[in-house]
N, C-alpha and C positions, 0 to 999 in steps of 0.2 A: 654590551657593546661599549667601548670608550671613544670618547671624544678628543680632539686635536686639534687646532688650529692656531699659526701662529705666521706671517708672513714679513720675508725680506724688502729691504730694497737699500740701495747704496747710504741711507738713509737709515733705515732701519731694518736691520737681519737679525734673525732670530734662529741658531744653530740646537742641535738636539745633538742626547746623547745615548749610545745604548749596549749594553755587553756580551747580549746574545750569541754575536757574529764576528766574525774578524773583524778589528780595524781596521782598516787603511783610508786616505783620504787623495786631497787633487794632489794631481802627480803633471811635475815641469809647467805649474804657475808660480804666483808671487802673493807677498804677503798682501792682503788687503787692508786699505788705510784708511777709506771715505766712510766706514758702516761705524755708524756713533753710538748703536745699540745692537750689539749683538747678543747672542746667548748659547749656552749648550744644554740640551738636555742630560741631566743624570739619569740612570737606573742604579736600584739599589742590588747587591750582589748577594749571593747566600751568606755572604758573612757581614751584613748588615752595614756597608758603607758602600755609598754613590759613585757610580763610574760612569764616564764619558760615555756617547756614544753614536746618536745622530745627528743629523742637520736638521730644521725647520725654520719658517718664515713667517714675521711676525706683521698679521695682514688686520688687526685691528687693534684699539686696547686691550682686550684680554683673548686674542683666537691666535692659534698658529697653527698653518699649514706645512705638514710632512706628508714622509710615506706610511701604510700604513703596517708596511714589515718593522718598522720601528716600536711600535709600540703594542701590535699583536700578541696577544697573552699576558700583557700584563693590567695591572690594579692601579689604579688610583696613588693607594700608599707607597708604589715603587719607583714614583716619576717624580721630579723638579726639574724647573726651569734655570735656569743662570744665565742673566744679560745684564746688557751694559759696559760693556767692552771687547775690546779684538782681542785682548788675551785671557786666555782660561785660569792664569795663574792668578791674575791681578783681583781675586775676590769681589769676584758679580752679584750684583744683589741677585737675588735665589726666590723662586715661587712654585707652590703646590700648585696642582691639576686639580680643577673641579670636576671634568668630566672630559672623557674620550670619546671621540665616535669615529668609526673605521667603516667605509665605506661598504655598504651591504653586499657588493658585488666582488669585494676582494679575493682573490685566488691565490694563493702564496706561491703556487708552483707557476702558474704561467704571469705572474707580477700581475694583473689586469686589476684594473682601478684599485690601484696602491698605493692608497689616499686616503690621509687623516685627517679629522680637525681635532684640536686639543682647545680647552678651555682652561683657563689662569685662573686662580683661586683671586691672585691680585689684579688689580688693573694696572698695564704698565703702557704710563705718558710717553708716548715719542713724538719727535717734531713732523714727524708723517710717517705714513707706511704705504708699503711696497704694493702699486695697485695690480689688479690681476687681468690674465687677459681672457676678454670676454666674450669672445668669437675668432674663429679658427685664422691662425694667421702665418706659421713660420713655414715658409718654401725652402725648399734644396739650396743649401748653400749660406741660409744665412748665420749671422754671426751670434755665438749665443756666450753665454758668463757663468760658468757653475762657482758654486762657493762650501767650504768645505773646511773641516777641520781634522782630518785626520792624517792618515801618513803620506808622505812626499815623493814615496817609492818604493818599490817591494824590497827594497833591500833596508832603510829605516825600519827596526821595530817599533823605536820609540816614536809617539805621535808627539809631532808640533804643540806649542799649548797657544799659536796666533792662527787667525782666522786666514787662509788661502783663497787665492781665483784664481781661474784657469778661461783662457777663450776657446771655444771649439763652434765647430760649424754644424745645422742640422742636414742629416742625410735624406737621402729621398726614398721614398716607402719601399721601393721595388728592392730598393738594394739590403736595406734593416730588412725586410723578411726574409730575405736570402740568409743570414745571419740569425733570426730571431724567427722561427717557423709558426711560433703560436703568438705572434704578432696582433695586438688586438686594436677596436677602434680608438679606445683613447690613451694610447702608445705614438709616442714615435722616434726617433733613436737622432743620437748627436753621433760624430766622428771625431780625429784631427788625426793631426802627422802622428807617427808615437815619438813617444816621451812626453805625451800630455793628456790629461783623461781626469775621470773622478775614479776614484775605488773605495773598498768596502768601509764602511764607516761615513761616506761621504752621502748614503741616501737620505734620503727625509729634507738637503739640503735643496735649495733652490737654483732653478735655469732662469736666466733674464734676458729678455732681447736687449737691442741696443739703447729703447729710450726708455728701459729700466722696469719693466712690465714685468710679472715674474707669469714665464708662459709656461714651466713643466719644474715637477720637482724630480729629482735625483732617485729613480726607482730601483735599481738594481742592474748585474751582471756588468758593474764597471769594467772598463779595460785597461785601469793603472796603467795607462802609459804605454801599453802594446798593439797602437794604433789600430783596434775591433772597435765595431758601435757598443756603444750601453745605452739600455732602456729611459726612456725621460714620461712620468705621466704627463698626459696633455692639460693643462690646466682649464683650460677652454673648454674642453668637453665635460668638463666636469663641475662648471663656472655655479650652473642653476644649487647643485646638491650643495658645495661650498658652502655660499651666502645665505642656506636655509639648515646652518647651522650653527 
């Protein structure tokens, strides 16, 4: 099993990278300006150099929280961290993974508890980090903040090298399982108008309510921008296994 964790907040976000899967990232937001510490995870490719790939959120000194399709099959030796900036290009200081751990109950097909924690080889100083939420909280309609670094729109190939946010609202259970049939308990799905969403590349990033709580990370079946729900894990339901990691 490997380990992961690493949490955002306006303050401090913490982005992953990975090359498994298609990239694409938030589609119809803006660049983001306030996050003073950011990062991307690398994966190393079969020809032995790092490429971009997910999001995560950097929730103590050394843990950050992702999905845990991000980092699924791989090692130790194929992952770095890079933070300390909103852009990818501006050379981030860079940290090795001590240990991954992917939640026991992970299902790749039906996304359920699709949550990681990663552990930093190094310990990295932020002026705070992004607190979690720790009991069940967001109702139909409210206002949430995804963050992301990959493409802007299915029609960009090239990915952004600045961190993006997007605002979307979360949807109400009835209507995400009409959409999402194997819908599980700690799931539950954002919307918006289209032309605005997260997409692939964009998972392992974090959701944050309005007073900056990071309540679900970026799990999969983005809707780039073609006004469908995509999946958000619930961070709350998942609070206890987190902090006992």
């Amino acid at each position: 099993m490997m380990k992961i964790a690493f949490s955002f907040m306006s303050r401090a976000l913490f982005l992953l990278s990975f090359i498994v899967i298609p990239i694409q990232a938030i589609v119809g937001g803006i660049e983001a300006a306030q996050a003073s510490h950011i990062g991307a995870l690398y994966a190393k490719s079969e020809f032995g150099f790092y490429q971009f790939s997910c999001g995560g959120v950097l929730i103590s000194p050394n843990k950050i929280l992702t999905a845990a399709n991000c980092v699924d099959g791989r090692s130790l030796s194929d992952l770095k961290i890079g933070y300390g900036s909103l852009d990818r290009d501006s050379e981030p200081t860079t940290s090795h993974l001590s240990e991954i751990t992917i939640h026991p109950d992970y299902d790749p097909l039906t996304l359920s508890a699709n949550i990681a924690v990663l552990t930093l080889r190094d310990v990295f100083s932020a002026p705070s980090y992004a607190p979690l939420a720790q009991q069940p909280s967001i109702r139909t309609g409210d206002s949430l903040t995804l963050y992301g670094w990959g493409r802007t729109s299915l029609e960009k190939i090239k990915l952004p090298t600045k961190l993006h946010k997007v605002e979307v609202q979360a949807l109400d259970t009835i209507a995400c399982v009409s959409e999402h049939l194997d819908l599980g308990s700690g799931q539950f799905c954002d919307t918006s108008t289209s032309g605005k969403g997260s997409c692939f590349g964009d998972h392992g990033g974090p959701a944050l309510d309005s007073s900056g709580t990071v309540v679900g990370i970026i799990s999969g079946r983005q809707n780039c921008g073609l006004a469908k729900s995509e999946l958000i894990t619930d961070v709350a339901y998942y609070y206890t296994w987190i902090i006992s990691h």
